[in-house]
C-alpha positions in Angstrom: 39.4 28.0 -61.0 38.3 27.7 -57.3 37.5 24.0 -56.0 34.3 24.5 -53.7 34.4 22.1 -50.4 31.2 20.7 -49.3 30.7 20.0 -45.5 27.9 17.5 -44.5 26.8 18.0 -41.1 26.5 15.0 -39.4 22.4 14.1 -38.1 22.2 14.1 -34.6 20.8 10.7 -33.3 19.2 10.7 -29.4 21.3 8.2 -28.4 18.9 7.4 -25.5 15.9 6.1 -27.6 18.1 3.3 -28.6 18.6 1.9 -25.3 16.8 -0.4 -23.6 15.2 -2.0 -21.1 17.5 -4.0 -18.7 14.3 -6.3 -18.2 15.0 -10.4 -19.5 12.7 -13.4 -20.4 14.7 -15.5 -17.5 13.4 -12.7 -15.2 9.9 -13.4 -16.2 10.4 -17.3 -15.8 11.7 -16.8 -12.1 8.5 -15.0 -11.2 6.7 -18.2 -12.1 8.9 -20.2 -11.5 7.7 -22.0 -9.2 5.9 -24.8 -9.5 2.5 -23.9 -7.8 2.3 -21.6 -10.5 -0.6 -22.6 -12.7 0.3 -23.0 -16.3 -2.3 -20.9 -17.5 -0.5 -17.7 -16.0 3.0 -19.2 -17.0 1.3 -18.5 -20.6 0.1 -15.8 -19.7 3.5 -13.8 -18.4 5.4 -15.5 -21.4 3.1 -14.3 -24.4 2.8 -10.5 -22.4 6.4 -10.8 -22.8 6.4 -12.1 -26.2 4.3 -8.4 -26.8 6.7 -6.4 -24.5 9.7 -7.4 -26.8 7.8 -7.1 -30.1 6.3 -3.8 -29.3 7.9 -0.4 -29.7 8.5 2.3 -27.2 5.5 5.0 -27.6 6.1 8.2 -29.6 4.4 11.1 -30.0 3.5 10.4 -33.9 0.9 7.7 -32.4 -2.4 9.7 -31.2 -2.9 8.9 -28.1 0.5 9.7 -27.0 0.9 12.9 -29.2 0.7 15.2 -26.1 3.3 12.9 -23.7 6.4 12.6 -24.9 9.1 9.8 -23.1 12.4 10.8 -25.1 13.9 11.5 -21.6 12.8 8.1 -20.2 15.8 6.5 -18.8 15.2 2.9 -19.9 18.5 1.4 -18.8 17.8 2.5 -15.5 15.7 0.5 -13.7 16.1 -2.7 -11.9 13.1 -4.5 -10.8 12.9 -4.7 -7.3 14.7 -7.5 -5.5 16.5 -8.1 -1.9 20.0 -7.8 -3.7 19.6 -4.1 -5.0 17.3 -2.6 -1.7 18.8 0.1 -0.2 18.8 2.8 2.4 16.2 5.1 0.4 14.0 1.9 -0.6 13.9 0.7 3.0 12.1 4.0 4.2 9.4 3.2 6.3 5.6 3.7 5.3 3.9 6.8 6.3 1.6 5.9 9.2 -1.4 7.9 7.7 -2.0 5.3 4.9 -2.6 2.1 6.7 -4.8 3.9 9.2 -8.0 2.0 9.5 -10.2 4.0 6.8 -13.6 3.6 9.4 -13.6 3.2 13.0 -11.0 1.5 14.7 -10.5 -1.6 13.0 -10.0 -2.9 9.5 -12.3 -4.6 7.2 -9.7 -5.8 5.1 -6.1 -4.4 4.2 -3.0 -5.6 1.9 0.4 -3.6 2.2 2.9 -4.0 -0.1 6.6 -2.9 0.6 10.0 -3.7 -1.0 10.5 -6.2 1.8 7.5 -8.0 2.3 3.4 -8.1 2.2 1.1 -8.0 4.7 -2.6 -9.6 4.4 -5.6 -8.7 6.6 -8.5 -9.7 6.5 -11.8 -9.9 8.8 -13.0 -13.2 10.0 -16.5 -12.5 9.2 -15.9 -11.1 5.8 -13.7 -14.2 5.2 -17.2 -16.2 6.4 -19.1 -14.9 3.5 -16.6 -16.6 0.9 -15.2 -12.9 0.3 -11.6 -13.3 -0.9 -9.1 -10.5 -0.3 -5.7 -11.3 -1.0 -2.0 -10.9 -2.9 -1.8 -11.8 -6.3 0.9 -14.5 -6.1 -1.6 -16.3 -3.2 -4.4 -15.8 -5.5 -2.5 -17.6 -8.0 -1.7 -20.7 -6.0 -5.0 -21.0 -3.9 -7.5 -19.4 -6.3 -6.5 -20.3 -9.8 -10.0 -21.3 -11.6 -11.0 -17.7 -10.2 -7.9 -15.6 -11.3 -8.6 -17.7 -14.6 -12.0 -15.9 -15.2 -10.3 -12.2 -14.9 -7.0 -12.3 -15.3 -6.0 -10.9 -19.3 -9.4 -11.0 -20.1 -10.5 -7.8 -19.3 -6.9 -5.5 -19.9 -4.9 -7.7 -22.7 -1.8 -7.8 -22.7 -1.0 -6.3 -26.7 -2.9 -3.0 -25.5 0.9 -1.3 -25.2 4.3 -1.8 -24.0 3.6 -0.7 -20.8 0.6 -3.0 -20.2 2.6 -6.0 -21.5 5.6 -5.4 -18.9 2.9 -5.0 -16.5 1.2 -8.5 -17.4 4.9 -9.7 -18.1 6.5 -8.7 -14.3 3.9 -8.1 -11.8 4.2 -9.8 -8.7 2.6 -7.1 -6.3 -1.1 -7.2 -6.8 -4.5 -7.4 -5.1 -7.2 -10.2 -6.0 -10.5 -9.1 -4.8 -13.9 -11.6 -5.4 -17.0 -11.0 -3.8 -19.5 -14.3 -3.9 -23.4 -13.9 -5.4 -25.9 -11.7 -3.0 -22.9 -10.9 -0.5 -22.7 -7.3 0.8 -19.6 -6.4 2.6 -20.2 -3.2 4.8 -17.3 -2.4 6.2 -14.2 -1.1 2.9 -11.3 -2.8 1.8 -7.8 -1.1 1.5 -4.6 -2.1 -0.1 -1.5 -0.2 -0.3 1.4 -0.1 -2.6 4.6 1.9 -0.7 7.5 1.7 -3.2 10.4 4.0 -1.5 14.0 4.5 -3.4 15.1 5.1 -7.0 16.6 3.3 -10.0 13.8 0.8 -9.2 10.8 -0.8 -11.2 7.9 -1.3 -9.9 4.8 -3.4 -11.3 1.0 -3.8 -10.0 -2.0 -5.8 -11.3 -5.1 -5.5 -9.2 -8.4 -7.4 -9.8 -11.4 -7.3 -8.8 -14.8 -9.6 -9.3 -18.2 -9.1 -8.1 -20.7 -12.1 -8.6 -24.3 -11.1 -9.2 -26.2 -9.5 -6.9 -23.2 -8.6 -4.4 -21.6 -5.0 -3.3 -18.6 -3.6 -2.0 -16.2 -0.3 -1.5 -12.3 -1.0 -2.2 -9.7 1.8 -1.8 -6.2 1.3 -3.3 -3.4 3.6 -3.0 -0.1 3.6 -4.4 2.5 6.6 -2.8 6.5 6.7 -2.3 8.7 9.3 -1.3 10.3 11.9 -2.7 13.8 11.3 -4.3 16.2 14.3 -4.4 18.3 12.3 -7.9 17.5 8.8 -9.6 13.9 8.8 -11.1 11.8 5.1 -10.9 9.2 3.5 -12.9 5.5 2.1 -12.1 3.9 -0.3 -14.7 0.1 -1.1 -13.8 -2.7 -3.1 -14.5 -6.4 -2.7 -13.3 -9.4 -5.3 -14.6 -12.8 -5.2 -12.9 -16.2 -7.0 -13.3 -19.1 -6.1 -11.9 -21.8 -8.6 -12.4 -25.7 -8.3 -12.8 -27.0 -6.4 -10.3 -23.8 -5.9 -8.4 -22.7 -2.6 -6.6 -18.7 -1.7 -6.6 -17.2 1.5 -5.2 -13.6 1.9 -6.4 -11.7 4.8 -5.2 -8.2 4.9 -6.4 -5.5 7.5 -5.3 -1.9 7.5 -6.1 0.8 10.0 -4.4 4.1 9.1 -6.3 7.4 10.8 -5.6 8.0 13.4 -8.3 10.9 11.1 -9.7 8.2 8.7 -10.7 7.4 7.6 -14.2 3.8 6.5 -14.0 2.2 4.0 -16.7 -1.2 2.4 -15.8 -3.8 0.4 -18.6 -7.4 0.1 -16.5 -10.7 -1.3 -17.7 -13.8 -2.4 -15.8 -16.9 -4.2 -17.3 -20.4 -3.4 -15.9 -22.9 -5.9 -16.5 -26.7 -5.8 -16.7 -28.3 -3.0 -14.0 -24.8 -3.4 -12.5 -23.2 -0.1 -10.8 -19.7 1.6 -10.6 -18.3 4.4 -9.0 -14.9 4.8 -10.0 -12.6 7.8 -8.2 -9.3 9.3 -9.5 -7.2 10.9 -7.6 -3.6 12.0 -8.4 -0.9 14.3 -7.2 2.2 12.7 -7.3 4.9 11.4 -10.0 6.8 12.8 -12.3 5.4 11.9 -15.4 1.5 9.9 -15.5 0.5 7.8 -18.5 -3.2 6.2 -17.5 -5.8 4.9 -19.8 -9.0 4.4 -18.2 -12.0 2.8 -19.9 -15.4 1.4 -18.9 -17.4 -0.8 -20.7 -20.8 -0.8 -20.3 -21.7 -4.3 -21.3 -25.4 -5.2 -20.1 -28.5 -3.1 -20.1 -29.1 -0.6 -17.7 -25.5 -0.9 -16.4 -24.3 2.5 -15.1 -20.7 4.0 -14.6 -19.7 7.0 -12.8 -16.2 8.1 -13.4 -14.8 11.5 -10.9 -11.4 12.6 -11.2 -8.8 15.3 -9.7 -5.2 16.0 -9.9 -3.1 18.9 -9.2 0.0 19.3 -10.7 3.1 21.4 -9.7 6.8 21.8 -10.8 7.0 20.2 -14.3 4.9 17.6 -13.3 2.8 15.9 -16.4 -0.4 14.1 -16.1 -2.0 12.7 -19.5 -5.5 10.8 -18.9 -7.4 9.0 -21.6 -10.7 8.1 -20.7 -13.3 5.7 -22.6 -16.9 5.3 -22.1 -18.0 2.7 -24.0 -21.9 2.2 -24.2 -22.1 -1.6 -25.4 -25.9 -2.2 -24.7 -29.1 -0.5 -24.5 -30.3 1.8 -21.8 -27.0 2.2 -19.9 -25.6 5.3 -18.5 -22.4 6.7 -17.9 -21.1 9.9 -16.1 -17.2 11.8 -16.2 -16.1 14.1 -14.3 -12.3 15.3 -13.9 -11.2 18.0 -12.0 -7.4 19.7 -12.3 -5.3 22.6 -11.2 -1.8 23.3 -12.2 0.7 25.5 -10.7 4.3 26.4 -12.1 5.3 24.6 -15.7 3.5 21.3 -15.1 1.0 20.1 -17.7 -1.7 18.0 -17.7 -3.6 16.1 -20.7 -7.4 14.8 -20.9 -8.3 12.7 -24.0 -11.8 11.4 -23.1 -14.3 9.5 -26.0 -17.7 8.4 -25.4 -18.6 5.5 -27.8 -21.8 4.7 -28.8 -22.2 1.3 -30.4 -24.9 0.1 -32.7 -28.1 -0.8 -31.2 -27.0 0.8 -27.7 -30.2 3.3 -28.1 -31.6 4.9 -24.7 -27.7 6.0 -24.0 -27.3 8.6 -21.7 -23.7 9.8 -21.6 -22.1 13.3 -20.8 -18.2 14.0 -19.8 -16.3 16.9 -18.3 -13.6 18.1 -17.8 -12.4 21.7 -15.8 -9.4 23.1 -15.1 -7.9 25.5 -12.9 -4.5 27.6 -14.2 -3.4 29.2 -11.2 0.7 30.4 -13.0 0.6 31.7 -16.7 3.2 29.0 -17.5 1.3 26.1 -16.7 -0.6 24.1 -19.3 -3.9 22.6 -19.7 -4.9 20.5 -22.9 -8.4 19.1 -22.8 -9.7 17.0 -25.8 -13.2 15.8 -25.1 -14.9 13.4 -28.1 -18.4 11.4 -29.0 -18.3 8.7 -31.2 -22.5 7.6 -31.7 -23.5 4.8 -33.7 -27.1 5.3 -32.5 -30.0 7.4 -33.2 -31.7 7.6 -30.1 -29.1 8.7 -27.5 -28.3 11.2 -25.3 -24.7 12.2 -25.2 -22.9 15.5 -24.0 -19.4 17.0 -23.4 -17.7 19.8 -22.3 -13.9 20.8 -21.0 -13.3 24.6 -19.5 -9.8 25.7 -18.6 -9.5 29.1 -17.3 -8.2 31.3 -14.3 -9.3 32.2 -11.0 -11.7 34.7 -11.4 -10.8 38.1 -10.0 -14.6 39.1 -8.8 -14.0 36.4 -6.5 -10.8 37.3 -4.8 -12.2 40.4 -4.7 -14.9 39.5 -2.7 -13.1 37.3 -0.2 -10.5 40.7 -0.1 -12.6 43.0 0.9 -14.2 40.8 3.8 -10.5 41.1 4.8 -8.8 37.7 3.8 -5.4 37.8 2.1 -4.7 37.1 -1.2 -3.0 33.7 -0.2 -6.1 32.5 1.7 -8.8 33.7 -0.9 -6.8 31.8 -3.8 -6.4 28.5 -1.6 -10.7 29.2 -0.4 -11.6 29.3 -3.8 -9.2 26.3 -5.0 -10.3 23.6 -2.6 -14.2 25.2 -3.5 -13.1 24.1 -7.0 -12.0 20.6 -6.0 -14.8 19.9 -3.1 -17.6 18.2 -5.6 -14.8 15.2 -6.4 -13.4 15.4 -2.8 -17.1 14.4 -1.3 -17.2 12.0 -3.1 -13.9 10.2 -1.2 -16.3 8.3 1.1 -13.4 8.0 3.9 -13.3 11.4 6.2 -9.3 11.0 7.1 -8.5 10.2 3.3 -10.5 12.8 2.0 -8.4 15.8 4.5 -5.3 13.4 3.8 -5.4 14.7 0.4 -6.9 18.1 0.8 -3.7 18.7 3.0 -1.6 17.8 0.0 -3.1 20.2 -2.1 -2.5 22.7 0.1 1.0 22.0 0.2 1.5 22.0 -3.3 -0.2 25.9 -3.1 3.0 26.7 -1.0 
């Protein structure tokens, strides 16, 4: 009688989703530290990193990151940045074209951030009007009652992981308040340059607008390209725009492909208040970023325009929210993409009606542009009404470039090359215009171009 063996194969375990971050509680404590530190954002930093540590590391069996998927996220990796681990790579200089003065000559206001230091500009007669335009870690030892009104109340810290390690770490940030009835004409521009690898990086920008007051702020975030090492950016955006107020927010980031790109943003819009809100995004590696608006007071009115274009095995996720809180308010989406190679991009956008909000007037979009057969689009558009007198629509397209039109642009003797890149930056124009800064807009133009080889 034959004895039969039974071999059990051992299950594999992804030894690299049981590591962890090399982040501590004691770094936390440094960053507040000192005492000038209010003890209301000594709280704050402790209990975001009482959420950081409780919460788990996304996977794709939650929904909203079923389509992004961080197995390969090197979380023993990356050392926030500090004067004992900078480098020759992280010392890189800025690229001249992004502190160029956005109008004119001169500078209404700008912040710059590097690994070694942060520079604050800002003009004496904006100053005058009570404007303040400054670094968060200022902000939060001149300007505490006013951080106090903003800061975790708009973007809470038990949102995700990444949101808590923002709230938890960030010492680079922007603190932006603009007084009642107080226009300021000429824009504001802040910069995050965050050169080298192995590195985290962490941003929290704010911005308040009293009644009655208006203002156009452009933020940037870019680094270099790393040939080995990959980085990590943890972010945190929370706006108000009060009654009546008037804020254009044109946001742009230009990571190094080694990036890993994780960002939580929310503005409020209060009564007959108005946003504009720009996306624009052709750099990292991988990009994480919920954005939401909520349109709290009636007649409040929020215009969200995106574009991206990714290349290589880049991968873009957005997940947009437009929340209709009150009556009569409206709110408008637009997001634009191409993709080249295997990259793959992700929209997940929701318009959410509440109860009561009747006289809503919503609509989203979202188009993109497949210009290799191995590049991916996924576009997941959604309504959510709780109201019977609305007006809500949505739509997503993802196609090619159509054929008649390189035909026609062919036999009015352009190449191939030029007719593909003529119609692409057609495609994108409509978001481009609305970049209201001339030398921005052809900064980024220029990338897209680049990325079309």
């Amino acid at each position: 009688m034959s004895t039969r063996t039974v071999s059990k194969r051992a299950r594999r375990v992804d030894k690299r989703q049981k590591k962890s971050f090399l982040f501590s509680r004691e770094m936390v404590e440094a960053i507040s530290g000192n005492g000038n530190v209010p003890e209301f954002i000594k709280e704050y930093r402790s209990l975001a990193w009482d959420e950081f540590e409780k919460l788990p590391i996304p996977t794709t069996s939650e929904e909203a990151w079923r389509r992004t998927n961080l197995r390969r996220l090197p979380v023993d990796e990356f050392f926030p940045v500090s004067m004992e681990n900078l480098t020759t790579e992280s010392l890189f200089p800025i690229d001249a074209e992004l502190i160029e003065p956005l109008v004119g000559d001169i500078h209404g206001g700008q912040i710059v951030f590097t690994n070694e230091e942060v520079q604050v500009e800002l003009s004496s007669t904006i100053s005058a009007k009570g404007v303040i335009f400054t670094d968060l870690i200022t902000a939060e030892r001149q300007h505490p009652d006013l951080l106090s009104l903003i800061m975790g109340k708009i973007v809470k810290s038990d949102e995700g992981k990444f949101a808590a390690l923002a709230a938890a770490m960030s010492q680079k940030g922007v603190f932006l308040y603009v007084p009642q009835g107080i226009h300021v004409e000429l824009p504001l521009h802040s910069v995050i340059w965050a050169p080298g690898k192995d590195l985290a990086f962490f941003s929290h920008i704010l911005v308040w607008l009293e009644e009655g007051s208006s203002v156009t702020y452009l933020h940037e975030a870019a680094s270099p390209n790393e040939q080995d090492g990959q980085a990590l950016h943890a972010g945190l955006v929370e706006i108000y725009v009060g009654q009546g107020a008037n804020l254009r927010f044109v946001e742009l980031q230009s990571w190094g492909e080694h990036v890993w790109n994780f960002s939580h943003e929310r503005a409020r819009i209060d009564r007959d208040a108005n946003l504009d809100w720009i996306f624009g995004a052709i750099g990292s590696h991988v990009t994480k970023n919920f954005s939401n608006i909520d349109l709290i007071g009636q007649g409040a009115t929020g215009r969200m325009s995106g574009f991206y274009f990714t290349d290589g095995v880049q991968h873009f996720d957005h997940d947009t929210q437009q929340n209709h809180l009150a009556p009569n308010t409206m709110s408008d989406l637009l997001f634009k993409g191409a993709l080249r190679e295997h990259s793959r991009s992700v929209w997940q956008g929701m318009i959410y009606v509440a109860p009561g909000a009747q006289k809503t007037d919503g609509y989203q979009a979202n188009r993109n542009l497949i210009l290799d057969s191995n590049a991916r689009a996924d576009s997941i558009p959604g309504l959510e009404i709780l109201a019977d007198d609305v007006r809500c629509t949505h739509g997503a397209t993802i196609g090619k470039i159509d054929p008649d039109q390189v035909f026609y642009l062919r036999s009015r003797g352009i190449p191939y090359k030029d007719a593909e890149r003529l119609i692409v930056e057609g495609f994108f124009d409509p978001i481009m215009q609305r970049i209201p800064f001339g030398g921005v807009r052809t900064r980024f133009q220029d990338e897209i171009l680049k990325k079309m080889g």
